[in-house]
OpenMM code with the backbone's topology and positions (N, CA, C; nanometers):
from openmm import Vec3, app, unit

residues = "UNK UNK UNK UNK UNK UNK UNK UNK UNK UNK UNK UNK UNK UNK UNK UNK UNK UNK UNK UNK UNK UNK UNK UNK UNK UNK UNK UNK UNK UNK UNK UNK UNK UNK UNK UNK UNK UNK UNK UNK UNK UNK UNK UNK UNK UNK UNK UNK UNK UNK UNK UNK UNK UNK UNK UNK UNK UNK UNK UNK UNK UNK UNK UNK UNK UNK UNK UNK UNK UNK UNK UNK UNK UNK UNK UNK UNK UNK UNK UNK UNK UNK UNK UNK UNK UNK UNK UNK UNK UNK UNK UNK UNK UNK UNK UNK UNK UNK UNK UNK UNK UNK UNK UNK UNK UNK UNK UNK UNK UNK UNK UNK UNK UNK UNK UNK UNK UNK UNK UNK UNK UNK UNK UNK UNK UNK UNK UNK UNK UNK UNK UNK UNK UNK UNK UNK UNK UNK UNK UNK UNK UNK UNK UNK UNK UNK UNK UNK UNK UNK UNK UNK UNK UNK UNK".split()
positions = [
    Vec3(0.0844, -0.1175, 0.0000),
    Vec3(0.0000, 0.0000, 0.0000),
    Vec3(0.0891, 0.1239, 0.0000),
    Vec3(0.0640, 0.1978, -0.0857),
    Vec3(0.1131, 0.3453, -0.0961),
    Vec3(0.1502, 0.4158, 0.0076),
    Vec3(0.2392, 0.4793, 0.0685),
    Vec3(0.2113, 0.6003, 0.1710),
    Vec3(0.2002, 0.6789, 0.1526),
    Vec3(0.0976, 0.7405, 0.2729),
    Vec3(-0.0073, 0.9054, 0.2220),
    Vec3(0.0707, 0.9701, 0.2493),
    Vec3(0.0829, 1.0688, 0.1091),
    Vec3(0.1370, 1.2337, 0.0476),
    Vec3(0.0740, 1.3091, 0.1475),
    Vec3(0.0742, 1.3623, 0.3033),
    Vec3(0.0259, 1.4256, 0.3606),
    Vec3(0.0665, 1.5781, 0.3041),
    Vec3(-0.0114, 1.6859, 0.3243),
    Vec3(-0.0093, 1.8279, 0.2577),
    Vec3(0.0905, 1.9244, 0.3436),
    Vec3(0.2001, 1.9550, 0.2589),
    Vec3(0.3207, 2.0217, 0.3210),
    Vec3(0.2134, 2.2240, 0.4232),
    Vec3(0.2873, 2.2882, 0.4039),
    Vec3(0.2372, 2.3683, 0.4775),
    Vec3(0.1611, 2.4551, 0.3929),
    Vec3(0.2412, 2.4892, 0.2610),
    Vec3(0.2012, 2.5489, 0.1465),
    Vec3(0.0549, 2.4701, 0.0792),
    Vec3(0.0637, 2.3577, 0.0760),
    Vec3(-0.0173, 2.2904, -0.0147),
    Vec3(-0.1448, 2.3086, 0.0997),
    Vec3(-0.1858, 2.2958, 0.2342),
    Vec3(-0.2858, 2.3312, 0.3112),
    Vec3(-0.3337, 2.4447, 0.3723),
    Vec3(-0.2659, 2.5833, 0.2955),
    Vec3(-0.2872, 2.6942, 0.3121),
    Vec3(-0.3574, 2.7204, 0.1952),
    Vec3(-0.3293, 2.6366, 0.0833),
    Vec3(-0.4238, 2.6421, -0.0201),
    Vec3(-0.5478, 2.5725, -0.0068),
    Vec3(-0.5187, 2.4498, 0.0265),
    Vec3(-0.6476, 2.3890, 0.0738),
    Vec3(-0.7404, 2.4760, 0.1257),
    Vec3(-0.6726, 2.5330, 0.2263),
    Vec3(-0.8028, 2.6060, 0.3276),
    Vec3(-0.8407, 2.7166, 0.2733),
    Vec3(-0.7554, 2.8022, 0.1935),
    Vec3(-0.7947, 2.9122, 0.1457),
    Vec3(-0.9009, 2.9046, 0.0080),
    Vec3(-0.8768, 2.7871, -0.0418),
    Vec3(-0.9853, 2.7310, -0.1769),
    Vec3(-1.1193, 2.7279, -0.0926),
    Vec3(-1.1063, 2.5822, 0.0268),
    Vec3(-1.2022, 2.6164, 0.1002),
    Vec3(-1.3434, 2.7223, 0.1768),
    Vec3(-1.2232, 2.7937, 0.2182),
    Vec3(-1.2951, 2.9006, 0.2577),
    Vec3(-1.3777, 3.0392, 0.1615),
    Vec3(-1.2733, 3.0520, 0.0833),
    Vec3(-1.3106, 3.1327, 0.0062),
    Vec3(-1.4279, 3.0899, -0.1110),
    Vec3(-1.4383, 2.9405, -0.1392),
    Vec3(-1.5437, 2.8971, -0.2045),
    Vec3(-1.6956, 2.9394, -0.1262),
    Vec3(-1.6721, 2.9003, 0.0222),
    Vec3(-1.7789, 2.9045, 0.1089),
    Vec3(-1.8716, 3.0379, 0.0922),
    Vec3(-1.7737, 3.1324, 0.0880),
    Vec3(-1.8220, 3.2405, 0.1469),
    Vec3(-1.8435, 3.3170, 0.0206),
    Vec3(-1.7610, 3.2620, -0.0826),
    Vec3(-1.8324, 3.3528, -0.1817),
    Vec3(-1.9695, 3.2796, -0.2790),
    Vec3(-2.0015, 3.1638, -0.2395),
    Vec3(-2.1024, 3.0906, -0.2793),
    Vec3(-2.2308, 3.1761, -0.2050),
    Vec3(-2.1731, 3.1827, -0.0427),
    Vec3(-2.2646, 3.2276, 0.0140),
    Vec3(-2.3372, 3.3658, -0.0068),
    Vec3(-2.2226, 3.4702, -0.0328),
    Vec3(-2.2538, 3.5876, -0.0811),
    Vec3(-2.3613, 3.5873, -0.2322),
    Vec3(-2.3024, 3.4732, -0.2812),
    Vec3(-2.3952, 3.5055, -0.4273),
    Vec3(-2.5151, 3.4557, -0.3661),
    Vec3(-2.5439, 3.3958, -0.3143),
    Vec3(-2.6531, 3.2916, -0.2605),
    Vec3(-2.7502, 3.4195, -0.2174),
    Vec3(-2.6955, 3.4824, -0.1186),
    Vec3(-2.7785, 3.5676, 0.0070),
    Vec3(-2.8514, 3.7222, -0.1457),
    Vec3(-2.7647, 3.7472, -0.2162),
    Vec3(-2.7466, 3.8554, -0.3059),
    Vec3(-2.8943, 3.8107, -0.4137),
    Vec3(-2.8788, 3.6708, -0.4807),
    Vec3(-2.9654, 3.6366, -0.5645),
    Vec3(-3.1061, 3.6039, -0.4682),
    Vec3(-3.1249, 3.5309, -0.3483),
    Vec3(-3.2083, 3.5103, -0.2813),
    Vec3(-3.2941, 3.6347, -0.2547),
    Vec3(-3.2249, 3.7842, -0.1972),
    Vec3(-3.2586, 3.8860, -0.1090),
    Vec3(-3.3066, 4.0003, -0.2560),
    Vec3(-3.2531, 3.9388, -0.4097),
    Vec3(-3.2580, 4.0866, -0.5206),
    Vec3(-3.3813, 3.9955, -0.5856),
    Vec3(-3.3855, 3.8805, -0.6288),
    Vec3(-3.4542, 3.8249, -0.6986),
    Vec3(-3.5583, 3.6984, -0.6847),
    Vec3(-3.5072, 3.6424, -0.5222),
    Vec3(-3.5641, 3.5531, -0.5014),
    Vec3(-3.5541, 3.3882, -0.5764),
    Vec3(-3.4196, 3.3918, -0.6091),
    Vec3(-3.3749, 3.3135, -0.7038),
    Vec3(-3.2647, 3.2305, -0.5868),
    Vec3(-3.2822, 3.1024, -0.6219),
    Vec3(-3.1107, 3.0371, -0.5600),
    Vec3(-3.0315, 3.0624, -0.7125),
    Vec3(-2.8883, 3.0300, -0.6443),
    Vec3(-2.8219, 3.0691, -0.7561),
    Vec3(-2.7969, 2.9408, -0.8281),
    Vec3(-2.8437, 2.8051, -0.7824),
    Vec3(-2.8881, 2.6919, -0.9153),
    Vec3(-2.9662, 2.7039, -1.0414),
    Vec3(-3.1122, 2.7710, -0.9346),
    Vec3(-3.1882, 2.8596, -1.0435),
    Vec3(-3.1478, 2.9755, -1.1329),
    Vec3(-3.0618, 3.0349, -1.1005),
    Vec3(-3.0068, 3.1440, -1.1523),
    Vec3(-2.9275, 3.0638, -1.2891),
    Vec3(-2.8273, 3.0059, -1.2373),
    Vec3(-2.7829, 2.9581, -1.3457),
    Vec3(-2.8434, 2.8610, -1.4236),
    Vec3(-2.8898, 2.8214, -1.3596),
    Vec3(-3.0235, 2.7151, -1.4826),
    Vec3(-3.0622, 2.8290, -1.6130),
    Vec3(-3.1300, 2.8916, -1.5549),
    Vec3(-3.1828, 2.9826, -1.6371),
    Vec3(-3.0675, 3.0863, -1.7432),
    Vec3(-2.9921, 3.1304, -1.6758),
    Vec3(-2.8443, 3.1537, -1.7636),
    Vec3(-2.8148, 3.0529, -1.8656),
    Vec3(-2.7701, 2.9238, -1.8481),
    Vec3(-2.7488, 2.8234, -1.9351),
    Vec3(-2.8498, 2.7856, -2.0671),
    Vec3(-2.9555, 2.8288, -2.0028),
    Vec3(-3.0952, 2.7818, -2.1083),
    Vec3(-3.0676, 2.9285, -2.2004),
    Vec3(-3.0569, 3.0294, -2.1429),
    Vec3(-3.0847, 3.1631, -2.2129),
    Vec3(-2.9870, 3.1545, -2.3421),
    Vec3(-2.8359, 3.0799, -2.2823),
    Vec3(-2.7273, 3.0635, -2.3723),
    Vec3(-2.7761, 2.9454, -2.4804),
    Vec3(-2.8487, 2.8769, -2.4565),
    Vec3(-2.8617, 2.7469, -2.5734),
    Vec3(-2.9583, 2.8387, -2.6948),
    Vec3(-2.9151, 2.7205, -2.7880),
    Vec3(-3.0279, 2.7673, -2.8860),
    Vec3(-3.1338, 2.7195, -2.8767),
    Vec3(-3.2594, 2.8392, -2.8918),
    Vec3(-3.3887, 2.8420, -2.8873),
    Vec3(-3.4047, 2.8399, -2.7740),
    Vec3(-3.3223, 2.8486, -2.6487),
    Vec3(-3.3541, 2.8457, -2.4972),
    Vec3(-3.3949, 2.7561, -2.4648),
    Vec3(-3.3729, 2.6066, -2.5124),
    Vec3(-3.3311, 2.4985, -2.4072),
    Vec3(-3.2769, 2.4042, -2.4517),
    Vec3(-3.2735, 2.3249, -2.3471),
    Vec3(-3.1715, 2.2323, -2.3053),
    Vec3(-3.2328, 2.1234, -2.2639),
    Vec3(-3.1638, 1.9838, -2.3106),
    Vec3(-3.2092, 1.8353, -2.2260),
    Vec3(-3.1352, 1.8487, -2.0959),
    Vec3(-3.2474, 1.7846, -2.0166),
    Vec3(-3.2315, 1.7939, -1.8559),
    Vec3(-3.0842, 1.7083, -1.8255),
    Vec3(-3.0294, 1.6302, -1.8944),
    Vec3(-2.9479, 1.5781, -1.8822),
    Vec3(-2.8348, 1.6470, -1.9176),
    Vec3(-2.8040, 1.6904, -2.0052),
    Vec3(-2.7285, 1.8323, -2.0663),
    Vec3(-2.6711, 1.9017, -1.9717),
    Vec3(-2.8340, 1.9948, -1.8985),
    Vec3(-2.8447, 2.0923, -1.8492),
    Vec3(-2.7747, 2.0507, -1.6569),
    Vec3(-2.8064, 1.8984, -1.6285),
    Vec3(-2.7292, 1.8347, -1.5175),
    Vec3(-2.5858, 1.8445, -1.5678),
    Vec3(-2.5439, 1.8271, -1.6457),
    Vec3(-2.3509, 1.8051, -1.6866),
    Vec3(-2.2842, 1.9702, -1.6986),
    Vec3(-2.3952, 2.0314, -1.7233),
    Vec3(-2.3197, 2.1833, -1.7193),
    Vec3(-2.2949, 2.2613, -1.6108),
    Vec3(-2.3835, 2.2305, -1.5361),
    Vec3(-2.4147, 2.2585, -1.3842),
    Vec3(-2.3431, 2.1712, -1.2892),
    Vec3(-2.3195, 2.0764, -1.2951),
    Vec3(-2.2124, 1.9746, -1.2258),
    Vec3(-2.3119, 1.9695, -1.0910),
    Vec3(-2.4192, 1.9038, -1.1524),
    Vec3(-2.5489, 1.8667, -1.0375),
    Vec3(-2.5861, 1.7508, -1.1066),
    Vec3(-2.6796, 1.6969, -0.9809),
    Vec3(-2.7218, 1.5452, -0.9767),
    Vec3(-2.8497, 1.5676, -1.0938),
    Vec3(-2.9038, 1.4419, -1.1564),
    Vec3(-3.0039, 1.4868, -1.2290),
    Vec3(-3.1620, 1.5222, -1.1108),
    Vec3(-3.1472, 1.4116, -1.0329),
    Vec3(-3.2873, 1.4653, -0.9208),
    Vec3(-3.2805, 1.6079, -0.8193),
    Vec3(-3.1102, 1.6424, -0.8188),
    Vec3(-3.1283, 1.8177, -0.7963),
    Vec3(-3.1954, 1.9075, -0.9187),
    Vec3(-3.1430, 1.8472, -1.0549),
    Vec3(-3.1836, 1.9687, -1.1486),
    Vec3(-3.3521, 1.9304, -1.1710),
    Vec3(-3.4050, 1.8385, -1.1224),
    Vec3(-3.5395, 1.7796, -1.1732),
    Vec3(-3.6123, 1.9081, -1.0266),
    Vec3(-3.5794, 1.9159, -0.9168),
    Vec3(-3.6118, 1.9583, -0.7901),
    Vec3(-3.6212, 2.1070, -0.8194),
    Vec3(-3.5207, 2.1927, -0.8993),
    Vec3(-3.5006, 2.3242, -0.9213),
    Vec3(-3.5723, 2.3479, -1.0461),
    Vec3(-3.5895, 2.2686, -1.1591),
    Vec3(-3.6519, 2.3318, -1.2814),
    Vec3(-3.7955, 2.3029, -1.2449),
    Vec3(-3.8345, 2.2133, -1.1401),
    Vec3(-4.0092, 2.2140, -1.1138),
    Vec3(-4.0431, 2.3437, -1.0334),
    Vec3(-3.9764, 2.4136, -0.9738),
    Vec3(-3.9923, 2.5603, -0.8669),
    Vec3(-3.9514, 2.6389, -0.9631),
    Vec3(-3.8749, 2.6396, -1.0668),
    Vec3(-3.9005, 2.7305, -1.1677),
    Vec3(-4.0358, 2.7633, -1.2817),
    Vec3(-4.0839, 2.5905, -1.3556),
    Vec3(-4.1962, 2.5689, -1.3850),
    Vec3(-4.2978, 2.6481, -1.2603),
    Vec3(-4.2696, 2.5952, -1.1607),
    Vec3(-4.4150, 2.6799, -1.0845),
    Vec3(-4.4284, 2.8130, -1.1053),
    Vec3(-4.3382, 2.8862, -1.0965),
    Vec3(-4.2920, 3.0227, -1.0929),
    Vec3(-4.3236, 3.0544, -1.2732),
    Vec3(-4.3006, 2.9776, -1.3177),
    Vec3(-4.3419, 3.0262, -1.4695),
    Vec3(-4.2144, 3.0626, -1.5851),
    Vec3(-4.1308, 3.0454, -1.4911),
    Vec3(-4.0033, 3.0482, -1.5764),
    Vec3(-3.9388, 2.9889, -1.6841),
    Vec3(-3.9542, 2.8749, -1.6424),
    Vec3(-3.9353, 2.7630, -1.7298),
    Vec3(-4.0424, 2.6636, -1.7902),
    Vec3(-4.0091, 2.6048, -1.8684),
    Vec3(-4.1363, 2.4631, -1.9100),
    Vec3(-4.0323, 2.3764, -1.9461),
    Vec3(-4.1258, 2.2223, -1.9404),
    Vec3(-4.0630, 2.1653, -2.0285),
    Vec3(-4.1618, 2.0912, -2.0800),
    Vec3(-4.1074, 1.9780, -2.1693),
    Vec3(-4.1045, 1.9105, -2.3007),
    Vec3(-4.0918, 1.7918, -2.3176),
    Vec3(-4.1321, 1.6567, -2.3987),
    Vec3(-4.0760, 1.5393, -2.3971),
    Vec3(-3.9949, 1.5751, -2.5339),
    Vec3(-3.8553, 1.4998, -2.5386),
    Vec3(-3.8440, 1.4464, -2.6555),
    Vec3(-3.8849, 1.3869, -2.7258),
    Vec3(-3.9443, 1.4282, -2.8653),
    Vec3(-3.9945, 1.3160, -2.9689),
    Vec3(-3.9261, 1.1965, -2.9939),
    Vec3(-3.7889, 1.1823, -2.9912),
    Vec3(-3.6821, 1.0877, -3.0713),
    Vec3(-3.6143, 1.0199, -2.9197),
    Vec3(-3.6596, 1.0721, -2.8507),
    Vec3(-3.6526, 0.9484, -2.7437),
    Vec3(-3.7557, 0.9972, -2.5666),
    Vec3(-3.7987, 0.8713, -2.5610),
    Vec3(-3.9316, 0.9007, -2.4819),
    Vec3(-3.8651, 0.9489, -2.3830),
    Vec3(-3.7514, 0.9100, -2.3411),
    Vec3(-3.6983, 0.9014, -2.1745),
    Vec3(-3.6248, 1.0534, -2.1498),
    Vec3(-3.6091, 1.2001, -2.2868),
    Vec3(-3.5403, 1.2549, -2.2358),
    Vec3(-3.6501, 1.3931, -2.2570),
    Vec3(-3.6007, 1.4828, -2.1810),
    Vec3(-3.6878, 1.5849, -2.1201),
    Vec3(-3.6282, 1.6984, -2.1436),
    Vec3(-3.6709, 1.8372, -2.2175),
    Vec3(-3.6350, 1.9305, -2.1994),
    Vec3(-3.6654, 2.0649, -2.1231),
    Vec3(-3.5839, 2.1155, -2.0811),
    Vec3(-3.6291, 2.2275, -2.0435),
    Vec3(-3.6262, 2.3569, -2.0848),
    Vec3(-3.6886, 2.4807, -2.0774),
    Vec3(-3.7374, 2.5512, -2.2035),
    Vec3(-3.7439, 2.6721, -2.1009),
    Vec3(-3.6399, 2.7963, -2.1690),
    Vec3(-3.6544, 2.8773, -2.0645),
    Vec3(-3.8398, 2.9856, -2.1324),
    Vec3(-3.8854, 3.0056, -2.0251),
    Vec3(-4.0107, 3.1282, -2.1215),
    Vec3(-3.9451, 3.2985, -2.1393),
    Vec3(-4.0905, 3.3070, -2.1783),
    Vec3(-4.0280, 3.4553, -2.1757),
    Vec3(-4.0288, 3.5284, -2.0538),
    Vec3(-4.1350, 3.5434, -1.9594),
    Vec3(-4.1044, 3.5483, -1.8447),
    Vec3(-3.9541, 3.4761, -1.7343),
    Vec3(-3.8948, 3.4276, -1.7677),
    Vec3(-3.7948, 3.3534, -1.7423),
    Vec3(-3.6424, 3.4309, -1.7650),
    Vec3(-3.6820, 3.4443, -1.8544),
    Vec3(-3.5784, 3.5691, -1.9339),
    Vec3(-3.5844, 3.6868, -1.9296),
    Vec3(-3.6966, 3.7386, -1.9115),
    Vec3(-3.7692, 3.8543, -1.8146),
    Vec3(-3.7307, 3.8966, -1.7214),
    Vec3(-3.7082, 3.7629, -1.6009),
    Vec3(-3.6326, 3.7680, -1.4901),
    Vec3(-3.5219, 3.7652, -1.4628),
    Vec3(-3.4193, 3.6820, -1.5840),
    Vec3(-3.2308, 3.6771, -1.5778),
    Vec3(-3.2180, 3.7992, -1.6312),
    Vec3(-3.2811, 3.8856, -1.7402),
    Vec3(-3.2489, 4.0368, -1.7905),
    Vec3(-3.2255, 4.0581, -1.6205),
    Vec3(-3.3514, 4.1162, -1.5245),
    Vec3(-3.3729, 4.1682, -1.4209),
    Vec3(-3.2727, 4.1214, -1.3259),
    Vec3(-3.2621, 3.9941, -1.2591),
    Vec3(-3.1303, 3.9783, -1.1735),
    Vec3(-2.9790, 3.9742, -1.2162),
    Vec3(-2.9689, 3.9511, -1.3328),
    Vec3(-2.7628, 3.9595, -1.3943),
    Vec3(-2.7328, 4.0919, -1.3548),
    Vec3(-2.7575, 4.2481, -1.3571),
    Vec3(-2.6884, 4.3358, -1.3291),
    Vec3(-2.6306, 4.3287, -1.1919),
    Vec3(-2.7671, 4.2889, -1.0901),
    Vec3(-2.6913, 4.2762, -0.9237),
    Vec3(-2.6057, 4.1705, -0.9336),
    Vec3(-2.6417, 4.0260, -1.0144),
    Vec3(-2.5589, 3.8882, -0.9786),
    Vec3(-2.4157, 3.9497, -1.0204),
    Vec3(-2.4065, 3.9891, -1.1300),
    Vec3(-2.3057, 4.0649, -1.2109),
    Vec3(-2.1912, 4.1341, -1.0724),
    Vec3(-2.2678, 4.1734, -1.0702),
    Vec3(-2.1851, 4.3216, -0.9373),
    Vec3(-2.1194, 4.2668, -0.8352),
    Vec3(-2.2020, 4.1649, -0.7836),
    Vec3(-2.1947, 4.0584, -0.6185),
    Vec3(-2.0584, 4.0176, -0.6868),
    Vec3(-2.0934, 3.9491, -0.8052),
    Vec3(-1.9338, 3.8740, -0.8766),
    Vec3(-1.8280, 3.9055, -0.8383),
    Vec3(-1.8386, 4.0430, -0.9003),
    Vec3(-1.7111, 4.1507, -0.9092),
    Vec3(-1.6839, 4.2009, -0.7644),
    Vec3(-1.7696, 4.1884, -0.6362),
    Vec3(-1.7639, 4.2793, -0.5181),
    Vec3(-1.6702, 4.1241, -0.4811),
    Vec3(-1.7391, 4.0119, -0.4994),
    Vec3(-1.6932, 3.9162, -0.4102),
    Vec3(-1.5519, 3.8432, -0.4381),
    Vec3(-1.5119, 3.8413, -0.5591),
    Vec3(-1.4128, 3.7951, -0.6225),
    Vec3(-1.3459, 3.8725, -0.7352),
    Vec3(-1.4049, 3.8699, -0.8086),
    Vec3(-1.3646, 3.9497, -0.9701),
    Vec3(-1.2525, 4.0766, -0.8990),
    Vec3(-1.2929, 4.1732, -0.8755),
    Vec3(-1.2521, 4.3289, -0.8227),
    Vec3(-1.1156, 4.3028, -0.7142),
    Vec3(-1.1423, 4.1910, -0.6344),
    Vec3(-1.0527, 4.1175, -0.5222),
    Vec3(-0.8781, 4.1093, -0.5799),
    Vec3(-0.8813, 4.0643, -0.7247),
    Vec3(-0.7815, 4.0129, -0.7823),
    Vec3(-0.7330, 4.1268, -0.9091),
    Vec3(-0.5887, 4.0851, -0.8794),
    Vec3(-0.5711, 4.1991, -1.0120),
    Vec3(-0.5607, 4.0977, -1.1304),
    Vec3(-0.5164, 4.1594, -1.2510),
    Vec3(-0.5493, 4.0840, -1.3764),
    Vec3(-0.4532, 3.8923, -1.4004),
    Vec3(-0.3337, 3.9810, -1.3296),
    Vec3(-0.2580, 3.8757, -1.3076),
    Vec3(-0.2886, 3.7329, -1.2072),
    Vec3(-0.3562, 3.7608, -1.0779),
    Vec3(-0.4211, 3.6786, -1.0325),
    Vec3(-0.5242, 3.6064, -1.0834),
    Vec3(-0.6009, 3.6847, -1.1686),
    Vec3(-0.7854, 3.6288, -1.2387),
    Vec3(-0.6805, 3.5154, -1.3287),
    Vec3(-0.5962, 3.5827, -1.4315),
    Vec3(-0.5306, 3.4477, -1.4966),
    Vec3(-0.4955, 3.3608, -1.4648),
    Vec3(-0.4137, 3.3212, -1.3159),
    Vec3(-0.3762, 3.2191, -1.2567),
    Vec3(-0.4728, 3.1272, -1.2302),
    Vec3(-0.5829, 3.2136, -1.1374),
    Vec3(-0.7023, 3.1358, -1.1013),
    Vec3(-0.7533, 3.0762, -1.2025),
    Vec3(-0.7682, 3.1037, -1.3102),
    Vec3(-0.8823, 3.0724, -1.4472),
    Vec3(-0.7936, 2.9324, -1.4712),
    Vec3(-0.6544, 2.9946, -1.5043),
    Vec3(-0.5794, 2.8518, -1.5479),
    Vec3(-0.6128, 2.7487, -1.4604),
    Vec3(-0.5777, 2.7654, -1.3241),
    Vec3(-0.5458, 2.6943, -1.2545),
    Vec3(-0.7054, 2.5729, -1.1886),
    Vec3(-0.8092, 2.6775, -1.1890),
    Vec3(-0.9342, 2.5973, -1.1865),
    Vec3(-0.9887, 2.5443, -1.2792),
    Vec3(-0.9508, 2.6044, -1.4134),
    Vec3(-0.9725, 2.4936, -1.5605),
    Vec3(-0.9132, 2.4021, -1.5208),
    Vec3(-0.7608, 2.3644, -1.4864),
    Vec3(-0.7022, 2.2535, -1.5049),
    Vec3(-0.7749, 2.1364, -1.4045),
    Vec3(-0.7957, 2.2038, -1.3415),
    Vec3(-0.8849, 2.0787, -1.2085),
    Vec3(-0.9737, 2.0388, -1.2517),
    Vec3(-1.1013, 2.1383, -1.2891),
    Vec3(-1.2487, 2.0923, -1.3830),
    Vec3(-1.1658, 1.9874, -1.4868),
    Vec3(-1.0853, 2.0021, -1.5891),
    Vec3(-1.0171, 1.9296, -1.6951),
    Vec3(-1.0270, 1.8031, -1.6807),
    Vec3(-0.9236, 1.7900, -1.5079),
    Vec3(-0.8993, 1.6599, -1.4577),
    Vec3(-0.9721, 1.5670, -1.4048),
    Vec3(-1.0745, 1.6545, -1.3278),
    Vec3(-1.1938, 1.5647, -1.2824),
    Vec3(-1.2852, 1.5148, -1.3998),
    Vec3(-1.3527, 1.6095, -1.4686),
    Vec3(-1.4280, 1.5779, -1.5244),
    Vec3(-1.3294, 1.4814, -1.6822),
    Vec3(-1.2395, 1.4188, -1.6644),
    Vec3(-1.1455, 1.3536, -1.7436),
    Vec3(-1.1455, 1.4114, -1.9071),
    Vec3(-1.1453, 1.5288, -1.9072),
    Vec3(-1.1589, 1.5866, -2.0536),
    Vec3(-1.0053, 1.6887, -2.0726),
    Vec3(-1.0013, 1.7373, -2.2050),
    Vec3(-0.9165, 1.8468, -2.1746),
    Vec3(-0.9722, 1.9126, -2.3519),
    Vec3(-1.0996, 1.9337, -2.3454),
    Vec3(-1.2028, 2.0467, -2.4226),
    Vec3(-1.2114, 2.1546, -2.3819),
    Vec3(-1.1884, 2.1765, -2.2176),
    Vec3(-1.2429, 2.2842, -2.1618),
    Vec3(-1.1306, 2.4314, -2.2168),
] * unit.nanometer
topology = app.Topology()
chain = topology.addChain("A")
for resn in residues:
    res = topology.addResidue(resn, chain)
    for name in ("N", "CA", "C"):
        topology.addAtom(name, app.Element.getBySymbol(name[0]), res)
């Protein structure tokens, strides 16, 4: 059996600082989209992602791999959007089992209306934090992880 690579001092100052700083700036977007729009920010980006597809939607399965969520979380968030009127969905014709979701116009109505604050929170919470030279490191450096996990190198 291998022996464990325990994390030198450097390597768990990163740890904790990835950590922490994920927390709190999840949380900030969280409290920002909840308190401006009444949106979680799953929903938020659900609806972002759909706005970006063509014709505004997306198979639920799709729309789970972009989001890096379970499919019975994204099934849980696009039905409280459906209620709300935001979204719809759809069966596929060409196969029974897959489902789309369909942003409305009201839907889009509402991402026009919350992106300027989500926008801002961004920049207050992170973006503005870093100078240009840092945003590049970070970008590289969290592509390469998404890359690795998700076993691709498209990104």
């Amino acid at each position: 059996m291998a022996q464990t690579r325990w994390l030198d001092e450097q390597e768990m100052a990163a740890w904790r600082g990835f950590l922490a700083a994920g927390h709190l700036v999840a949380r900030h977007l969280e409290q920002q989209l909840k308190d401006d729009s009444g949106l979680s920010h799953t929903q938020y980006e659900i609806l972002v992602h759909l706005s970006a597809a063509p014709d505004g939607e997306l198979r639920m399965a799709d729309l789970a791999e972009r989001l890096v969520t379970s499919k019975s979380g994204l099934t849980y968030q696009v039905a409280q959007l459906e209620k709300a009127g935001l979204v719809g969905r759809r069966s596929c014709t060409s196969d029974v089992r897959g489902v789309f979701a369909q942003l409305t116009d009201q839907g889009a109505a509402v991402l026009r209306e919350a992106a300027p604050g989500h926008v801002e929170a961004v920049r207050e919470a992170l973006i503005d934090v870093l100078d240009r030279d840092q945003l590049a490191v970070l970008a590289e450096a969290l592509g390469e992880v998404v890359r690795r996990l998700r076993g691709d190198s498209t990104l």
